[in-house]
N, CA, C and O atoms as CSV, one atom per row, in Angstrom:
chain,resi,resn,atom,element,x,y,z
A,1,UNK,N,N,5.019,4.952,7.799
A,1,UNK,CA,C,5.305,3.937,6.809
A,1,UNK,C,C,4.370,4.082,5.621
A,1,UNK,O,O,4.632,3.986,4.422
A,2,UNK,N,N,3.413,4.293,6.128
A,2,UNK,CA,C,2.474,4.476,4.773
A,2,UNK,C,C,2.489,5.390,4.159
A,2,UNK,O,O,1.989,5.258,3.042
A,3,UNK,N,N,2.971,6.594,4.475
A,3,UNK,CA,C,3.125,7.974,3.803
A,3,UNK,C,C,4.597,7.398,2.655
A,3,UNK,O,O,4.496,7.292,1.432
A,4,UNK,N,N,5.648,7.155,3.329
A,4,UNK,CA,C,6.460,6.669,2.205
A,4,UNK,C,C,6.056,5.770,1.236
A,4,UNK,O,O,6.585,5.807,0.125
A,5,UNK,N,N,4.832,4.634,1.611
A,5,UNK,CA,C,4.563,3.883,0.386
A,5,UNK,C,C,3.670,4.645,-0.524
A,5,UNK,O,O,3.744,4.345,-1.715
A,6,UNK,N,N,2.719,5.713,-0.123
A,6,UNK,CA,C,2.112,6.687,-1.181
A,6,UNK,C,C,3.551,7.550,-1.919
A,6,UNK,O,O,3.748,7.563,-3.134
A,7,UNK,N,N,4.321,8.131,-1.052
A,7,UNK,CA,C,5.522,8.583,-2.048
A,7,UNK,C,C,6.097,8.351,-2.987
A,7,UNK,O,O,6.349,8.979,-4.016
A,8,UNK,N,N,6.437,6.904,-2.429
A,8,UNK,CA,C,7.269,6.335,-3.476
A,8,UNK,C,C,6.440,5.753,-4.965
A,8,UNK,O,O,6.877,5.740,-6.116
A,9,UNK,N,N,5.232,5.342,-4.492
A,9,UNK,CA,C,4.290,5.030,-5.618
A,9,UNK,C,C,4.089,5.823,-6.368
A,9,UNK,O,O,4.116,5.555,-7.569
A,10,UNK,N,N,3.760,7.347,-5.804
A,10,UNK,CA,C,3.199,8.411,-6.532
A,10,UNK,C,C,4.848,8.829,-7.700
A,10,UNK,O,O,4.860,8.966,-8.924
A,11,UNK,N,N,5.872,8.914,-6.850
A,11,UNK,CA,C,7.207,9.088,-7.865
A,11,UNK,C,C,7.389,8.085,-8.759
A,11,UNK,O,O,8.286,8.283,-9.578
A,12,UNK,N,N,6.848,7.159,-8.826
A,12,UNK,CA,C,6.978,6.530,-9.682
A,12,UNK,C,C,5.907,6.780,-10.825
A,12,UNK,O,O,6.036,6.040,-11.800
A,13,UNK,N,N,5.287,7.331,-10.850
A,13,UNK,CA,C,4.173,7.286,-11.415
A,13,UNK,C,C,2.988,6.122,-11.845
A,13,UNK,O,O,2.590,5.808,-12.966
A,14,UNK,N,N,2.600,5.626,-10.537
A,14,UNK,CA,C,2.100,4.155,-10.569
A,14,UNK,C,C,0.855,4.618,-9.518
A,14,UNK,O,O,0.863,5.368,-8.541
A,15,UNK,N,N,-0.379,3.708,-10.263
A,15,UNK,CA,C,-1.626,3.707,-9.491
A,15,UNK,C,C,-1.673,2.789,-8.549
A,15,UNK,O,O,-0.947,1.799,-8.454
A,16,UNK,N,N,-2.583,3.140,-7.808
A,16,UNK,CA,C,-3.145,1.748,-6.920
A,16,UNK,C,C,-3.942,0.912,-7.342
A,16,UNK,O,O,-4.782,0.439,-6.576
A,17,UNK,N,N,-3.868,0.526,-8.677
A,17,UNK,CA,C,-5.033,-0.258,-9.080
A,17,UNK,C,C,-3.483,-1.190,-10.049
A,17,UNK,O,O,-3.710,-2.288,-10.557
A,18,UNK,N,N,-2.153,-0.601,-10.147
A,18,UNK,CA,C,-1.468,-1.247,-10.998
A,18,UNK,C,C,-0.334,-1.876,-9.426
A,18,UNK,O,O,0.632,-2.631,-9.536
A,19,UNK,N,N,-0.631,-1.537,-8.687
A,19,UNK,CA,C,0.251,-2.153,-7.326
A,19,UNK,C,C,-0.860,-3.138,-6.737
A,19,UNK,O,O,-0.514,-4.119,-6.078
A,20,UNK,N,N,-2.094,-2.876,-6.968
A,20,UNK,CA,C,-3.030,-4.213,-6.610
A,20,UNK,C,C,-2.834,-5.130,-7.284
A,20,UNK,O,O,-2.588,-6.171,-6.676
A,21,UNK,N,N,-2.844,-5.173,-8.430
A,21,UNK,CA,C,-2.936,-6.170,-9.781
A,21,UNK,C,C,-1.259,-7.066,-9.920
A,21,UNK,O,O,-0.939,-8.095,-10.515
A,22,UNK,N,N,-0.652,-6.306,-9.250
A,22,UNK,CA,C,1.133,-6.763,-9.868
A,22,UNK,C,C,1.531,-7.864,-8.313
A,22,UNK,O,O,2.234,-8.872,-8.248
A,23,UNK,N,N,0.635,-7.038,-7.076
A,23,UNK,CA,C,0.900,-7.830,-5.769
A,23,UNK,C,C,-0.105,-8.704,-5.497
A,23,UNK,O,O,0.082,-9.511,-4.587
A,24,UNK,N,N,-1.358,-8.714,-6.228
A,24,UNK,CA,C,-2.578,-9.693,-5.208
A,24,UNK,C,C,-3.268,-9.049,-3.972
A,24,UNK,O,O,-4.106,-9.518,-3.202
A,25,UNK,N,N,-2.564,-7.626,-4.021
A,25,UNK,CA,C,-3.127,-6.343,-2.495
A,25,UNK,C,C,-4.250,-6.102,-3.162
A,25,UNK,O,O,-4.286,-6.136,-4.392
A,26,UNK,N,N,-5.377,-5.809,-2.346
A,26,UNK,CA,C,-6.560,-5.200,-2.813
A,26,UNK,C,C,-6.525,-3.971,-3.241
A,26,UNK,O,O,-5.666,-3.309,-2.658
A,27,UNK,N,N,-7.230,-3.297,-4.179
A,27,UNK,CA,C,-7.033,-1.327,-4.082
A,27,UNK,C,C,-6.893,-1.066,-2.047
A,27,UNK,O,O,-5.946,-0.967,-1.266
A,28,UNK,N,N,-8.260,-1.048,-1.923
A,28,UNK,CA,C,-8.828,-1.050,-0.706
A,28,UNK,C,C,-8.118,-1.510,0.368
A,28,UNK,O,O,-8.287,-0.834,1.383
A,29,UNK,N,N,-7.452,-2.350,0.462
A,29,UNK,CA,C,-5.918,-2.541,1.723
A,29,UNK,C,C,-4.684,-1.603,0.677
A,29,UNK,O,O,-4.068,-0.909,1.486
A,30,UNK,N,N,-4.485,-1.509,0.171
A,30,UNK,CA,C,-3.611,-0.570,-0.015
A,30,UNK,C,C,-3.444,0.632,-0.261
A,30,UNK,O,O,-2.366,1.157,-0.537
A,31,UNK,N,N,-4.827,1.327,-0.157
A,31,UNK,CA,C,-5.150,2.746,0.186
A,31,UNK,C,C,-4.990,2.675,1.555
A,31,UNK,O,O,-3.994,3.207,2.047
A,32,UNK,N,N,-5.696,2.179,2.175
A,32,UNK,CA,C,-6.046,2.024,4.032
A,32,UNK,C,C,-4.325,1.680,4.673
A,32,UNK,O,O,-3.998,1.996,5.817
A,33,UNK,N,N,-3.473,1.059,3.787
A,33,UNK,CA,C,-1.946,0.775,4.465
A,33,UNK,C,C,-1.219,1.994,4.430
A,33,UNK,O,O,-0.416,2.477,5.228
A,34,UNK,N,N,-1.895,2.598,2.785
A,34,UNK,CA,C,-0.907,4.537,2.596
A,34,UNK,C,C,-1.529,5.244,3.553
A,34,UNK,O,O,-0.802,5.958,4.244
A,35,UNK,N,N,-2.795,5.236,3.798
A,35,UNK,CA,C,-3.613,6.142,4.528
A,35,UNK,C,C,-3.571,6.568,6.279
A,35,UNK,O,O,-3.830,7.589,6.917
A,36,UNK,N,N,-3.030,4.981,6.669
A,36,UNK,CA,C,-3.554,5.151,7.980
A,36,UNK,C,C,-2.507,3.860,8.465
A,36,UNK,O,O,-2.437,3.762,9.691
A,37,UNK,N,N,-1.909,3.132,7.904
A,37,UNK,CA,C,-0.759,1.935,8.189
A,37,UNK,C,C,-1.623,0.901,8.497
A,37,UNK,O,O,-1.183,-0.054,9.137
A,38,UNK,N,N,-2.700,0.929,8.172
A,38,UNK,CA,C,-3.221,-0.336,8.533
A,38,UNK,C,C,-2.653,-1.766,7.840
A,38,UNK,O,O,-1.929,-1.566,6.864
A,39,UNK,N,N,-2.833,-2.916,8.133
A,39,UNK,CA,C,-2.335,-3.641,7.046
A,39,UNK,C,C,-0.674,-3.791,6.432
A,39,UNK,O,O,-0.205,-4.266,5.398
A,40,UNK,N,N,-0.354,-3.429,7.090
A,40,UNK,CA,C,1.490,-3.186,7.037
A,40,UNK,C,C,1.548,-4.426,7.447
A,40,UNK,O,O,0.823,-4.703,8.403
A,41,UNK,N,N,2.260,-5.330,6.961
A,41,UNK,CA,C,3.252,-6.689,7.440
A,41,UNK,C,C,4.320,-6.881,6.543
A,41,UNK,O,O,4.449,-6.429,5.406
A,42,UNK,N,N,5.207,-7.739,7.313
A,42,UNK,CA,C,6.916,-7.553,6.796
A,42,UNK,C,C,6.404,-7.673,5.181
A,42,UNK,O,O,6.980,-6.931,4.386
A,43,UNK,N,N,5.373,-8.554,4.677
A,43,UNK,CA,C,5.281,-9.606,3.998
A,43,UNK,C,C,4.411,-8.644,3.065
A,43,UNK,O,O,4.004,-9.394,2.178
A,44,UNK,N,N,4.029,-7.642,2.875
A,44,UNK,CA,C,3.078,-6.664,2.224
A,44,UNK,C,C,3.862,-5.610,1.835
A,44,UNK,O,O,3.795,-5.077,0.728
A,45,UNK,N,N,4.914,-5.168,3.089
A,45,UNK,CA,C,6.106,-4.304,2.542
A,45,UNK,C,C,7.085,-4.914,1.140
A,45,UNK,O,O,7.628,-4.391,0.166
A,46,UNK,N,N,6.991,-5.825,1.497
A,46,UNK,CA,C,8.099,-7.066,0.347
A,46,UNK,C,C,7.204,-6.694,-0.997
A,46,UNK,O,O,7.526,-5.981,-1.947
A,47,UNK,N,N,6.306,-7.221,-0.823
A,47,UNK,CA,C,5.712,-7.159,-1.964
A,47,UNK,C,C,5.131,-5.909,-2.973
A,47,UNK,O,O,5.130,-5.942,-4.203
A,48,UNK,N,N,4.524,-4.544,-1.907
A,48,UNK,CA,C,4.817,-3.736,-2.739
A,48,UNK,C,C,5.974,-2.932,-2.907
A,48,UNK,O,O,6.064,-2.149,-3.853
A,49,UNK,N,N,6.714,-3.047,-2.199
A,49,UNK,CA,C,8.265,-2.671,-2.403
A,49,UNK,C,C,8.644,-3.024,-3.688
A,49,UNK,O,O,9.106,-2.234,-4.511
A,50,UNK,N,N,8.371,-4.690,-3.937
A,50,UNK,CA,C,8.761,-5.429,-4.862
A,50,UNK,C,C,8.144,-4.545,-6.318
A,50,UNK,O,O,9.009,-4.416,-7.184
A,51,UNK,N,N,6.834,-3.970,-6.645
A,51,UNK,CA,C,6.149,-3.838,-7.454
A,51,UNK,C,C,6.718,-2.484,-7.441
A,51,UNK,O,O,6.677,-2.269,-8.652
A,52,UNK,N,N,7.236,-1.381,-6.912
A,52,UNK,CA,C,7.795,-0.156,-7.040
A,52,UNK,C,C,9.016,0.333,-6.668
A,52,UNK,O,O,9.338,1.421,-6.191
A,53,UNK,N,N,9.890,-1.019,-7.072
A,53,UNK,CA,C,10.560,-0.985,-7.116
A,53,UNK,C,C,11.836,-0.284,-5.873
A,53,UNK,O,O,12.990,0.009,-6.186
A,54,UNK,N,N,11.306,-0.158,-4.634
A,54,UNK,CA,C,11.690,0.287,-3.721
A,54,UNK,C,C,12.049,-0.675,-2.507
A,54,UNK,O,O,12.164,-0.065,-1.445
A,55,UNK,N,N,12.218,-1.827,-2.447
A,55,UNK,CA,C,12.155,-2.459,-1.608
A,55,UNK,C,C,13.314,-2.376,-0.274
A,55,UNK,O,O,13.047,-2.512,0.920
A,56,UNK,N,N,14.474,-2.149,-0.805
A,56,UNK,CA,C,15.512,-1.705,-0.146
A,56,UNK,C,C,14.777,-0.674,0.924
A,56,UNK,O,O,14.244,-1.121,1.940
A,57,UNK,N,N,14.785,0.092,0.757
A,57,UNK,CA,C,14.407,1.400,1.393
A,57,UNK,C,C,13.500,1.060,1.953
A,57,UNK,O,O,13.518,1.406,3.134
A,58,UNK,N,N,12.429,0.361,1.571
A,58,UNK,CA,C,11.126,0.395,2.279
A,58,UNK,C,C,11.467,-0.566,3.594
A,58,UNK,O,O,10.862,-0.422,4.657
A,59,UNK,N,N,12.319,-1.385,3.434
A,59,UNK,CA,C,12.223,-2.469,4.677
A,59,UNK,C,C,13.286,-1.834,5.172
A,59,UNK,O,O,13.313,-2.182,6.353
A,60,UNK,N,N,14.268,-1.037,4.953
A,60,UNK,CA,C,14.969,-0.134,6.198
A,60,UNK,C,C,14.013,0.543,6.903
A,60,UNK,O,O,14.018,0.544,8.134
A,61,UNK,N,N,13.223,1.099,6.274
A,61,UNK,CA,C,12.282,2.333,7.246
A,61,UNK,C,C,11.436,1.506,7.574
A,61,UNK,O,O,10.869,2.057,8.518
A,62,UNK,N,N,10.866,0.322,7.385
A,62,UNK,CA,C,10.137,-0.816,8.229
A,62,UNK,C,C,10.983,-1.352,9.565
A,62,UNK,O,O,10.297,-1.710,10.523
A,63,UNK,N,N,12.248,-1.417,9.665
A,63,UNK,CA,C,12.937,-1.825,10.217
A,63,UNK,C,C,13.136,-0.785,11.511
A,63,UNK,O,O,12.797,-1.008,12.673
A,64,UNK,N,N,13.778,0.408,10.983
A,64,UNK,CA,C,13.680,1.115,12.244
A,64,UNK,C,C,12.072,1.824,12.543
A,64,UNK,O,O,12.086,2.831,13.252
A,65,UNK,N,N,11.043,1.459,12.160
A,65,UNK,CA,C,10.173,1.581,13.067
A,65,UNK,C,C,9.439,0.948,13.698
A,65,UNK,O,O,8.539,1.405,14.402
A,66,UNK,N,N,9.779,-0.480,13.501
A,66,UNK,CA,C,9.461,-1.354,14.408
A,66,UNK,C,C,10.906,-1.239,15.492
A,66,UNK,O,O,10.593,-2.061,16.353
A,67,UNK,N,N,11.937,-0.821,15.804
A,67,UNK,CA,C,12.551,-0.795,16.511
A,67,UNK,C,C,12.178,0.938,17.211
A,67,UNK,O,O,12.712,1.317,18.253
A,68,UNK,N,N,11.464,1.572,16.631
A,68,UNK,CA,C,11.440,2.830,17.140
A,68,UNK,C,C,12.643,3.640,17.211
A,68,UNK,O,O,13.183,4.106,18.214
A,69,UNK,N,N,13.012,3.746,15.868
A,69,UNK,CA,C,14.335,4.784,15.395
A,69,UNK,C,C,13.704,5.674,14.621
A,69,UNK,O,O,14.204,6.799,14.641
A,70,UNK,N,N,12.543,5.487,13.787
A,70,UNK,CA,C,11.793,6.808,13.247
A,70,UNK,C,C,10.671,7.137,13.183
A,70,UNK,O,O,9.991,6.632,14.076
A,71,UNK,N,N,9.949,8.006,12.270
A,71,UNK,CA,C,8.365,8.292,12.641
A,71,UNK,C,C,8.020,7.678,11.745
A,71,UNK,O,O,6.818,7.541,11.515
């Protein structure tokens, strides 16, 4: 999960200091959520989904891996 939220951020061409500032996420939880999934909740996906415009996508692939349909 966190590898797609560095993806999708990085295609967008958006920092982590402009997805902290737009969500209320710290830099620092949202390096550690791309890095390692720490810090993932439905409610953190929403929101930077929300800020990169990916949200669709992001809560499908939230979805099947809390059901264990992908990696």
């Amino acid at each position: 999960m966190g590898s797609a939220l560095r993806s999708f951020r990085k295609q967008k061409g958006l920092r982590i200091t402009h997805i902290s500032r737009a969500t209320g996420i710290s830099t620092q939880a949202i390096s550690r959520m791309e890095a390692n999934g720490r810090g993932i909740t439905l409610e953190n996906i929403l929101r930077v989904g929300e800020a990169i415009g990916c949200t669709d996508f992001l809560m499908a692939h939230a979805i099947r891996l809390w059901r264990g349909d992908a990696q």
